[in-house]
mmCIF file of the N, C-alpha and C atoms, coordinates in Angstrom:
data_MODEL
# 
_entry.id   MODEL 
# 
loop_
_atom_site.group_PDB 
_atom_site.id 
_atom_site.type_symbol 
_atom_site.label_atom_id 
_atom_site.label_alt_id 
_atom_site.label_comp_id 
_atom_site.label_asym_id 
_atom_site.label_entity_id 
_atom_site.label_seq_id 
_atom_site.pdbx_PDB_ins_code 
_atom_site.Cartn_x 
_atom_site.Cartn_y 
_atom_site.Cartn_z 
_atom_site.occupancy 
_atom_site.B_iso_or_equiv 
_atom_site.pdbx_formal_charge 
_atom_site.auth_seq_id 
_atom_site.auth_comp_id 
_atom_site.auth_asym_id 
_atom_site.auth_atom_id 
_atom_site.pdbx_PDB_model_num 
ATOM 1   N N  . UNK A 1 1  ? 0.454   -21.913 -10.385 1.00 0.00 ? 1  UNK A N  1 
ATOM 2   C CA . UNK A 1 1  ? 1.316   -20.991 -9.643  1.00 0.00 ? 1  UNK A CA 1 
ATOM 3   C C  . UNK A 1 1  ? 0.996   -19.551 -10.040 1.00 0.00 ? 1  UNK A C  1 
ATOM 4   N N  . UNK A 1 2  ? 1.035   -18.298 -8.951  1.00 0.00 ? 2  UNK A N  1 
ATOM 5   C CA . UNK A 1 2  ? 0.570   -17.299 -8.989  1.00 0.00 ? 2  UNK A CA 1 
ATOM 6   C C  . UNK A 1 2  ? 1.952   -16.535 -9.594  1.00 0.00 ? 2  UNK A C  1 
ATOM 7   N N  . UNK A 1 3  ? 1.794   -15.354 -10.875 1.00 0.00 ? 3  UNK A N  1 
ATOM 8   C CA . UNK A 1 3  ? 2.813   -14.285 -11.229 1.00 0.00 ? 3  UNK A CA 1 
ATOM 9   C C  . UNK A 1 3  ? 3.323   -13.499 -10.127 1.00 0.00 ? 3  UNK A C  1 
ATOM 10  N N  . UNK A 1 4  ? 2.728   -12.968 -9.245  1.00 0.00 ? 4  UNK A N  1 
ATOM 11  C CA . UNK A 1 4  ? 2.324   -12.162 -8.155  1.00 0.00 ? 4  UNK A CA 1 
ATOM 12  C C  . UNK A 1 4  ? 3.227   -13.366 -6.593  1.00 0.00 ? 4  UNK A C  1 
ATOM 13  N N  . UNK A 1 5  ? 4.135   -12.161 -6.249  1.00 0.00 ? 5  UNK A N  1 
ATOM 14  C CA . UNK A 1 5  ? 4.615   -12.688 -5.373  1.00 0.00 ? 5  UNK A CA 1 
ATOM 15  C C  . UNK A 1 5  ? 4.316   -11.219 -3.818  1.00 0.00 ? 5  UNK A C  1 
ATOM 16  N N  . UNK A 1 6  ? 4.025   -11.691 -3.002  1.00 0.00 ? 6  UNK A N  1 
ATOM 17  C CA . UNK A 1 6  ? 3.426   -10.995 -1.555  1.00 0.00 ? 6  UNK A CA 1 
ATOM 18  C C  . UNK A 1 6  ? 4.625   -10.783 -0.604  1.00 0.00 ? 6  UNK A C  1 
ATOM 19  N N  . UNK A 1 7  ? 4.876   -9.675  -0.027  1.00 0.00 ? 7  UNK A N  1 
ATOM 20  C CA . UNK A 1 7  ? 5.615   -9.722  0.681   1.00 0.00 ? 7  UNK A CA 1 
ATOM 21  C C  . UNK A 1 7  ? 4.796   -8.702  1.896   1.00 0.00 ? 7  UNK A C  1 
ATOM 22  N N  . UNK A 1 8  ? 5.092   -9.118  3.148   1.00 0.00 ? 8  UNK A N  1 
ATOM 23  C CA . UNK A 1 8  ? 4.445   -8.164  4.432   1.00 0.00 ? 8  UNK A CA 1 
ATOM 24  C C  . UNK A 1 8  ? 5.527   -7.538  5.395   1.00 0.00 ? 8  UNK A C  1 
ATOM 25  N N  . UNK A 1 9  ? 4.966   -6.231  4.856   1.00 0.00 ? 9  UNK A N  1 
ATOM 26  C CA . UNK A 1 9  ? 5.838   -5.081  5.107   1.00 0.00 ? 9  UNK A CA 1 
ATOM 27  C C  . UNK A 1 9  ? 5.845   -4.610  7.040   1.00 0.00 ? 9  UNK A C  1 
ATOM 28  N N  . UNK A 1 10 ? 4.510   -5.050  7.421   1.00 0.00 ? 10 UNK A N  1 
ATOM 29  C CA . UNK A 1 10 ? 4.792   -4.843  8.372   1.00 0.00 ? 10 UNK A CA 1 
ATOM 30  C C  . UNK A 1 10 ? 5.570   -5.474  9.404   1.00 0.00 ? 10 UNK A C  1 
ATOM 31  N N  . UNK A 1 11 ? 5.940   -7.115  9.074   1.00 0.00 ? 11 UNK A N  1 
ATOM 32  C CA . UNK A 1 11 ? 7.185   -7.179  10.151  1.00 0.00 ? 11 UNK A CA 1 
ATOM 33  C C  . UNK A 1 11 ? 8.508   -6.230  10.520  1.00 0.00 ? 11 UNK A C  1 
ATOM 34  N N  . UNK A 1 12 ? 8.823   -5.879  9.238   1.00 0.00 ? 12 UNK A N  1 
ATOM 35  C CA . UNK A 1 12 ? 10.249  -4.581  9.029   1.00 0.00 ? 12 UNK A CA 1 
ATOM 36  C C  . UNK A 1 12 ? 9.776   -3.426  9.361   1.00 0.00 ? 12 UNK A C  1 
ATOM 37  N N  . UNK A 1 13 ? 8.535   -3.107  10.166  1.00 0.00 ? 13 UNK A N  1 
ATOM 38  C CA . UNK A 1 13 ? 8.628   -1.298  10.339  1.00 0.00 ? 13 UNK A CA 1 
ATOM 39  C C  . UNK A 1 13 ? 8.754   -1.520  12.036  1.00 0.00 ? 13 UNK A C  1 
ATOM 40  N N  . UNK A 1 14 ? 9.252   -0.290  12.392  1.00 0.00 ? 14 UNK A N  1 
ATOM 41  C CA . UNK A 1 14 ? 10.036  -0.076  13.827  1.00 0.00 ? 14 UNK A CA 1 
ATOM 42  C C  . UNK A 1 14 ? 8.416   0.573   14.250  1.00 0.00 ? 14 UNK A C  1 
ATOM 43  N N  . UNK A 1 15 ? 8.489   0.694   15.864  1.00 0.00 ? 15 UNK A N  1 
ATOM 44  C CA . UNK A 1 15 ? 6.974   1.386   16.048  1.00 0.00 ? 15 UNK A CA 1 
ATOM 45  C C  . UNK A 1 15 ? 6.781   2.846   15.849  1.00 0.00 ? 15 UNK A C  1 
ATOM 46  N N  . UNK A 1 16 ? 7.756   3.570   15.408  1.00 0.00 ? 16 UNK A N  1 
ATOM 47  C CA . UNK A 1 16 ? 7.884   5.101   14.842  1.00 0.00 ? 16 UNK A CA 1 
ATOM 48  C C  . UNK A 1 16 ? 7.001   4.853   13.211  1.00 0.00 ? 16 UNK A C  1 
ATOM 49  N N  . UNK A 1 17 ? 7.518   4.355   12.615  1.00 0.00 ? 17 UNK A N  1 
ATOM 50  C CA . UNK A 1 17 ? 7.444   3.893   11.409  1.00 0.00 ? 17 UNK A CA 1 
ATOM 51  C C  . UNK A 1 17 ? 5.441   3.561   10.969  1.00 0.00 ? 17 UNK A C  1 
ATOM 52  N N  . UNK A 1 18 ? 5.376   2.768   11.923  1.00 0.00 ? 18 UNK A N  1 
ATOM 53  C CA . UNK A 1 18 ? 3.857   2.539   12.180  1.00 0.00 ? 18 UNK A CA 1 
ATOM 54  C C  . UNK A 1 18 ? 3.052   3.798   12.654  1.00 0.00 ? 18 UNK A C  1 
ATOM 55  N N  . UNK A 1 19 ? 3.890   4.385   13.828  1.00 0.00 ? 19 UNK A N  1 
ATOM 56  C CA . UNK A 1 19 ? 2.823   5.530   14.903  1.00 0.00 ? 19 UNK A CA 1 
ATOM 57  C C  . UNK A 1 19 ? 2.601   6.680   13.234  1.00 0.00 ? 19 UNK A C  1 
ATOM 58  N N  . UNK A 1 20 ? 3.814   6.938   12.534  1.00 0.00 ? 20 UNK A N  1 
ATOM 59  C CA . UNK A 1 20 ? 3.816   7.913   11.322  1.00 0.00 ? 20 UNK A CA 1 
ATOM 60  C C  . UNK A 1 20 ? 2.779   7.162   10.318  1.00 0.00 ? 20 UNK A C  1 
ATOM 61  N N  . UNK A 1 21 ? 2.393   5.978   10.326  1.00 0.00 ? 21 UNK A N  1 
ATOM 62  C CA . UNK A 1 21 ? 1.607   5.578   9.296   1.00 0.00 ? 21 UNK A CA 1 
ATOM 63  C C  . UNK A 1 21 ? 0.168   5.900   9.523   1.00 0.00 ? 21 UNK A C  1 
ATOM 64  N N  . UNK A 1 22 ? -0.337  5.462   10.903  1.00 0.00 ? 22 UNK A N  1 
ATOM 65  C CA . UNK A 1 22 ? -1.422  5.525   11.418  1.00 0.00 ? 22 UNK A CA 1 
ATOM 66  C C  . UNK A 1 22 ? -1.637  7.139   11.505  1.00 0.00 ? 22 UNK A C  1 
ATOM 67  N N  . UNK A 1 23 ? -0.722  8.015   11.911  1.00 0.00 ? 23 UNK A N  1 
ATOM 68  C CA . UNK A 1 23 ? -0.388  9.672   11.725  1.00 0.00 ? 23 UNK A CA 1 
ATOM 69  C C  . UNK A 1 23 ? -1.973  10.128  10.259  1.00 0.00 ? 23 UNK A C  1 
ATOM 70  N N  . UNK A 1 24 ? -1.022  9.786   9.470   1.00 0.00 ? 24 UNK A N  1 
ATOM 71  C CA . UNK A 1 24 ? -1.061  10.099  7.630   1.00 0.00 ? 24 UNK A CA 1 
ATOM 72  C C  . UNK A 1 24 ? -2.295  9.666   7.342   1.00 0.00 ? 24 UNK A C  1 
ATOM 73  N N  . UNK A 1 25 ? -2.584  8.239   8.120   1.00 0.00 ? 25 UNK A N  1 
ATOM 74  C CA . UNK A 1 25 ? -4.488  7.646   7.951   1.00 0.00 ? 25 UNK A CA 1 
ATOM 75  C C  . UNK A 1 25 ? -5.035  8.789   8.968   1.00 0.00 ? 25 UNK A C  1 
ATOM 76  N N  . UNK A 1 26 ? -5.077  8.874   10.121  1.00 0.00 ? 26 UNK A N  1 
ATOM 77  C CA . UNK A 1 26 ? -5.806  9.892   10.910  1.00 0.00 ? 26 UNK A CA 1 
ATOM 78  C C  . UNK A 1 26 ? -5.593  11.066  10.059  1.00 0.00 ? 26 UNK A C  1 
ATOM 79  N N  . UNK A 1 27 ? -4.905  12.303  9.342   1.00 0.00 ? 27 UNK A N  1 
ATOM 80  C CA . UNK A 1 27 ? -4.979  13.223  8.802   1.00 0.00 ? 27 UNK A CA 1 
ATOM 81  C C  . UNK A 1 27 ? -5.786  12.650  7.464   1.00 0.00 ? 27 UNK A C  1 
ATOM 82  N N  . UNK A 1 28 ? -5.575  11.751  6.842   1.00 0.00 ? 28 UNK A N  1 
ATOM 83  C CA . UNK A 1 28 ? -6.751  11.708  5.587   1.00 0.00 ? 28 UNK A CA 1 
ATOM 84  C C  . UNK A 1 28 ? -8.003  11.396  6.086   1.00 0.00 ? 28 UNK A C  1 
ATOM 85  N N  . UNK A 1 29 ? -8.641  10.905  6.976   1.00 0.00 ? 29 UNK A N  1 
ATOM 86  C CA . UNK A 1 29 ? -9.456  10.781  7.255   1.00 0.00 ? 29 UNK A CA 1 
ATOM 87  C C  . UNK A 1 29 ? -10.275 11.698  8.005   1.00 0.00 ? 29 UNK A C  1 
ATOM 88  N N  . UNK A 1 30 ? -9.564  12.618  8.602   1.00 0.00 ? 30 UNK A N  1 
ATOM 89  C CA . UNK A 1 30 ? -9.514  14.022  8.971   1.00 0.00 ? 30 UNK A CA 1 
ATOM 90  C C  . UNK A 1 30 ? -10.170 15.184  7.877   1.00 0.00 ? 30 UNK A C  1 
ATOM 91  N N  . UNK A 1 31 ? -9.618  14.751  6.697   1.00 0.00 ? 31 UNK A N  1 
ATOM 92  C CA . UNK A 1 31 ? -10.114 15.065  5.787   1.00 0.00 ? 31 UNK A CA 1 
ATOM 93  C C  . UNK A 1 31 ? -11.476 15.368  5.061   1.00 0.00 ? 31 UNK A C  1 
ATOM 94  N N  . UNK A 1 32 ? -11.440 13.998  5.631   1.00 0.00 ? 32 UNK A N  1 
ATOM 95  C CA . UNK A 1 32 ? -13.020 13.601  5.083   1.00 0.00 ? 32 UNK A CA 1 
ATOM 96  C C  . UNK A 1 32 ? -14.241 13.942  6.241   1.00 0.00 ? 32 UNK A C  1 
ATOM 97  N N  . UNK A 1 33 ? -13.736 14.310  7.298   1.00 0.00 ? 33 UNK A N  1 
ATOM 98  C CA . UNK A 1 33 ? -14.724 15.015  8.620   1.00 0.00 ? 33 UNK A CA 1 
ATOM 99  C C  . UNK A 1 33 ? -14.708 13.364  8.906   1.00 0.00 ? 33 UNK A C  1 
ATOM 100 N N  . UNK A 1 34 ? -13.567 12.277  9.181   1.00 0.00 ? 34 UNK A N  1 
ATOM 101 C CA . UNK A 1 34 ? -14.324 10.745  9.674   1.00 0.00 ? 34 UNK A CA 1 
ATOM 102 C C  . UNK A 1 34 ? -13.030 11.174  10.909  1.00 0.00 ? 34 UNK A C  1 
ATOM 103 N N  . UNK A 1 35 ? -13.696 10.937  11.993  1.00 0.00 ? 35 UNK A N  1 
ATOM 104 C CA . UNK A 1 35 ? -12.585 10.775  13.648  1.00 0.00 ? 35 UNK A CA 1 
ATOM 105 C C  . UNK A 1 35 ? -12.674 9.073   13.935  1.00 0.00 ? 35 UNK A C  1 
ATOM 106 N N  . UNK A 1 36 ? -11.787 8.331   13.378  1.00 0.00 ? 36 UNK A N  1 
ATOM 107 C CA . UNK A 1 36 ? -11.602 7.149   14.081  1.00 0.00 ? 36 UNK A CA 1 
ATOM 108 C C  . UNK A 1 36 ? -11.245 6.822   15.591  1.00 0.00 ? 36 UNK A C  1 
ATOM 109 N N  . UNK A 1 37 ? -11.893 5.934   16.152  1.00 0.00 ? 37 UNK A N  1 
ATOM 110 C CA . UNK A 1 37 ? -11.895 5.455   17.314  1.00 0.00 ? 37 UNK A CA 1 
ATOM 111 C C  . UNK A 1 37 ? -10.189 4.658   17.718  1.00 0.00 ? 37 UNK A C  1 
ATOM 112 N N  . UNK A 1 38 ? -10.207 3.874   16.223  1.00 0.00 ? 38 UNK A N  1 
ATOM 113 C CA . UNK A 1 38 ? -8.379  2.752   15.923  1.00 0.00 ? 38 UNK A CA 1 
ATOM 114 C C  . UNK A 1 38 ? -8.375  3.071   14.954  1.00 0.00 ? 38 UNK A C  1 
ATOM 115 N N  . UNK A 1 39 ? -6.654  2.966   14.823  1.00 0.00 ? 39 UNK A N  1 
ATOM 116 C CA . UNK A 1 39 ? -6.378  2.685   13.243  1.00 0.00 ? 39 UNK A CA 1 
ATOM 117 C C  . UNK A 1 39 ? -6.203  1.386   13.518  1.00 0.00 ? 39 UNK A C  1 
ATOM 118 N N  . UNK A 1 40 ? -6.194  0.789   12.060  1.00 0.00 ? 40 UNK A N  1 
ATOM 119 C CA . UNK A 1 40 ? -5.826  -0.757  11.984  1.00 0.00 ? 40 UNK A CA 1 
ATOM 120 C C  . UNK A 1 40 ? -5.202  -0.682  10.621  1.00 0.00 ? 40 UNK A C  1 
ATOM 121 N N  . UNK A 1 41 ? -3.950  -1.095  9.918   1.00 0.00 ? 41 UNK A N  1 
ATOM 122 C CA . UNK A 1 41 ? -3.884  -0.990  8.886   1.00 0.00 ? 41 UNK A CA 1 
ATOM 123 C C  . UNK A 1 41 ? -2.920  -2.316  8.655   1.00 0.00 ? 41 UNK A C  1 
ATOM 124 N N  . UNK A 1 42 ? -2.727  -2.958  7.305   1.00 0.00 ? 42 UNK A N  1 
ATOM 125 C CA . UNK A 1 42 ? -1.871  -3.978  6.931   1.00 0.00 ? 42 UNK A CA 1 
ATOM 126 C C  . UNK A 1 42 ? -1.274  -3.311  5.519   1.00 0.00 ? 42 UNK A C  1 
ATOM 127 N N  . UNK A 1 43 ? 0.025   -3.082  5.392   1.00 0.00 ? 43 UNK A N  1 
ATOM 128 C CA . UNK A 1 43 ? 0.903   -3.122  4.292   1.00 0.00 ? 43 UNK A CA 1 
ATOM 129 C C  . UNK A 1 43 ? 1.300   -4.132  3.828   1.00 0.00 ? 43 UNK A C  1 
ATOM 130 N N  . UNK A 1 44 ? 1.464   -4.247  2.520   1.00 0.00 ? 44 UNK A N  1 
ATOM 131 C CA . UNK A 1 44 ? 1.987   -4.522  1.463   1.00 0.00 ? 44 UNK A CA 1 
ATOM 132 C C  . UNK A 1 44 ? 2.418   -4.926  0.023   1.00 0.00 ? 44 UNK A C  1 
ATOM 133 N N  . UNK A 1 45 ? 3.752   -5.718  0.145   1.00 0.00 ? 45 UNK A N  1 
ATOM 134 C CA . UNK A 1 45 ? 4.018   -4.943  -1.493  1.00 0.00 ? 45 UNK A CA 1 
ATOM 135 C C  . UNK A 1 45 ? 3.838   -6.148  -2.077  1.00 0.00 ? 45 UNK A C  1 
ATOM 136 N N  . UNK A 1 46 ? 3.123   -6.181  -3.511  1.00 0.00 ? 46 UNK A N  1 
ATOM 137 C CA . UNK A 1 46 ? 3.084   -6.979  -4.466  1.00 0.00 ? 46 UNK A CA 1 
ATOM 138 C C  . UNK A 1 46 ? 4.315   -6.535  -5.989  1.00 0.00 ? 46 UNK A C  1 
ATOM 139 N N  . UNK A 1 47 ? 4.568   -7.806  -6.001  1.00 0.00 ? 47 UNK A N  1 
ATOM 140 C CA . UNK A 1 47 ? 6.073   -7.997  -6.958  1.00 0.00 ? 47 UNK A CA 1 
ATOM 141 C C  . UNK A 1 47 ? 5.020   -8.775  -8.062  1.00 0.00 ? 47 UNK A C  1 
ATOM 142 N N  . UNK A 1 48 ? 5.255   -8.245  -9.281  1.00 0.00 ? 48 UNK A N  1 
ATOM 143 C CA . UNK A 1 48 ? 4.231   -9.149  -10.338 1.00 0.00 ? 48 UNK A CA 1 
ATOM 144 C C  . UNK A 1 48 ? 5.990   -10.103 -10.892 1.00 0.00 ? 48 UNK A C  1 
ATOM 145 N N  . UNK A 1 49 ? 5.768   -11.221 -11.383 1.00 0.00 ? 49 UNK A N  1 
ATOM 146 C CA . UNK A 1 49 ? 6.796   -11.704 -12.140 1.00 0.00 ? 49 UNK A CA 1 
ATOM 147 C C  . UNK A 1 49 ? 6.795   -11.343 -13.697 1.00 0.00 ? 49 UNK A C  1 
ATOM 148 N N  . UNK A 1 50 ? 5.422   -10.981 -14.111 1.00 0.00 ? 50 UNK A N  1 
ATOM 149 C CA . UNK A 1 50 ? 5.663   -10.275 -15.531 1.00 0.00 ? 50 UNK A CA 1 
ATOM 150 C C  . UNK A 1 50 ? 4.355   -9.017  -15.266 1.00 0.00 ? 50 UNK A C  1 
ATOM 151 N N  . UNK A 1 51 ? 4.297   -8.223  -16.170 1.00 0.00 ? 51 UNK A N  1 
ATOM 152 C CA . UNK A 1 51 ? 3.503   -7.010  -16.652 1.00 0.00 ? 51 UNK A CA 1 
ATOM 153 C C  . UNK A 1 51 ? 2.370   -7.726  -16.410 1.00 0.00 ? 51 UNK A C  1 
ATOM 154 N N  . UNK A 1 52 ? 1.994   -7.069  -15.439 1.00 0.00 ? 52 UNK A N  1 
ATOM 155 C CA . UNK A 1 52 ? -0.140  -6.881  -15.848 1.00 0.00 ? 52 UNK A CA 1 
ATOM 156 C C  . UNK A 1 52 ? -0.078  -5.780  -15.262 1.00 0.00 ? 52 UNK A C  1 
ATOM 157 N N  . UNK A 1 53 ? 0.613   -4.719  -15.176 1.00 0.00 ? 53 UNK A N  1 
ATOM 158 C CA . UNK A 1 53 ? -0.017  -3.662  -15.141 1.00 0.00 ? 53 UNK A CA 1 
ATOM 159 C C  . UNK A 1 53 ? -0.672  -2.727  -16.130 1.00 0.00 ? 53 UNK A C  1 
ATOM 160 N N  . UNK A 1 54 ? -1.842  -2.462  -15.760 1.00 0.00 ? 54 UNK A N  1 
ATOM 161 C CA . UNK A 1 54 ? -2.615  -1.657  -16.923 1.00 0.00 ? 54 UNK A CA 1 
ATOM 162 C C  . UNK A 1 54 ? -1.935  -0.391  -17.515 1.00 0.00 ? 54 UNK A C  1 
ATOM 163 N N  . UNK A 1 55 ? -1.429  -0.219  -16.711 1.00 0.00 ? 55 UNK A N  1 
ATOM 164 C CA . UNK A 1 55 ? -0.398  1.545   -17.398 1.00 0.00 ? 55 UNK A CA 1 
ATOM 165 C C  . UNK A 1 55 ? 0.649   0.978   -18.108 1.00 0.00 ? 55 UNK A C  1 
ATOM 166 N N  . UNK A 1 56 ? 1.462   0.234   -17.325 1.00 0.00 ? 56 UNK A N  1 
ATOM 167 C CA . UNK A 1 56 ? 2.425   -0.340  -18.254 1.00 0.00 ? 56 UNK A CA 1 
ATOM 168 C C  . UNK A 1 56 ? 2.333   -1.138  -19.083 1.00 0.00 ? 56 UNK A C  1 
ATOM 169 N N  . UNK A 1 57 ? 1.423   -1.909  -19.697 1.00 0.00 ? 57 UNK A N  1 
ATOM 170 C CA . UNK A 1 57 ? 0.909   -2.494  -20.774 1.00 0.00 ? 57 UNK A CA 1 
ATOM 171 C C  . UNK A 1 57 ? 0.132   -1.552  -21.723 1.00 0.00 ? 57 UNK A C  1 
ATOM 172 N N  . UNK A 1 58 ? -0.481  -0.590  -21.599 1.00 0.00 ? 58 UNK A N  1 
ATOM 173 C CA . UNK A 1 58 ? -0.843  0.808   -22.445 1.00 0.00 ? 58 UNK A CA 1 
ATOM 174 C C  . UNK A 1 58 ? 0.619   1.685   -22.659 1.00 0.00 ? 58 UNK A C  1 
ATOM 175 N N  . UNK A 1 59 ? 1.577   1.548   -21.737 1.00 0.00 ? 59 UNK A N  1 
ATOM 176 C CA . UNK A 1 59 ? 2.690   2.259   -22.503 1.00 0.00 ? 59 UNK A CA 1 
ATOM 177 C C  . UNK A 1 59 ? 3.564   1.274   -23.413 1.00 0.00 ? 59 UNK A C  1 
ATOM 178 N N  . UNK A 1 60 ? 3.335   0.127   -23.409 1.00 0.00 ? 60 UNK A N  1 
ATOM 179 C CA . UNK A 1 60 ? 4.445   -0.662  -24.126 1.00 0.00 ? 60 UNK A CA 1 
ATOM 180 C C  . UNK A 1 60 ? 3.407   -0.656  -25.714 1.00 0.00 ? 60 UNK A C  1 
ATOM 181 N N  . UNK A 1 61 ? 2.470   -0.898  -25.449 1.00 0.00 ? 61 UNK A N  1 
ATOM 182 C CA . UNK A 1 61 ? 1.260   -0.626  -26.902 1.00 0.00 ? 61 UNK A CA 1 
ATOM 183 C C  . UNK A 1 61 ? 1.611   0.504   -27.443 1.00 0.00 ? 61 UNK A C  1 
ATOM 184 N N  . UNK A 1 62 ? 1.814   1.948   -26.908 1.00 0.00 ? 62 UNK A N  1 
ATOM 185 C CA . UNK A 1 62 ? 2.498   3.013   -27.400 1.00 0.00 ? 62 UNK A CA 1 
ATOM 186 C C  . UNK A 1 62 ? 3.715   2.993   -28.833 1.00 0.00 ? 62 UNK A C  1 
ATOM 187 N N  . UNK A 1 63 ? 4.214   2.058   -27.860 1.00 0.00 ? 63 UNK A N  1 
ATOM 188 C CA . UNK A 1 63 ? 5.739   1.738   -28.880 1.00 0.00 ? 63 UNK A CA 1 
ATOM 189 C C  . UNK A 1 63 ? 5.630   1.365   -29.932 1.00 0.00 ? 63 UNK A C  1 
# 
């Protein structure tokens, strides 16, 4: 069994929510002098059930 639990964010966004996402990719990419033809993008969030994050396992070593 995986620590790491998946959740997909894009069923819960309204199409404002999306048109502003695809927005924010066209301006970074804008950035970079790249003009996309589509956006295509997939969100989401990963829930760990314990620490593997590398920052937060270098700050708990701190202590």
């Amino acid at each position: 069994m995986s620590n790491v639990i998946e959740f997909d964010i894009m069923e819960s966004l309204d199409s404002k929510a999306r048109e502003y996402i695809a927005d924010v990719i066209r301006e970074a990419l804008a950035d970079e002098d790249i003009e996309p033809a589509t956006i295509g993008f997939h969100l989401q969030a990963l829930y760990t059930l314990e620490s593997n994050c590398p920052h937060c396992n270098e700050e708990n070593a701190d202590e």
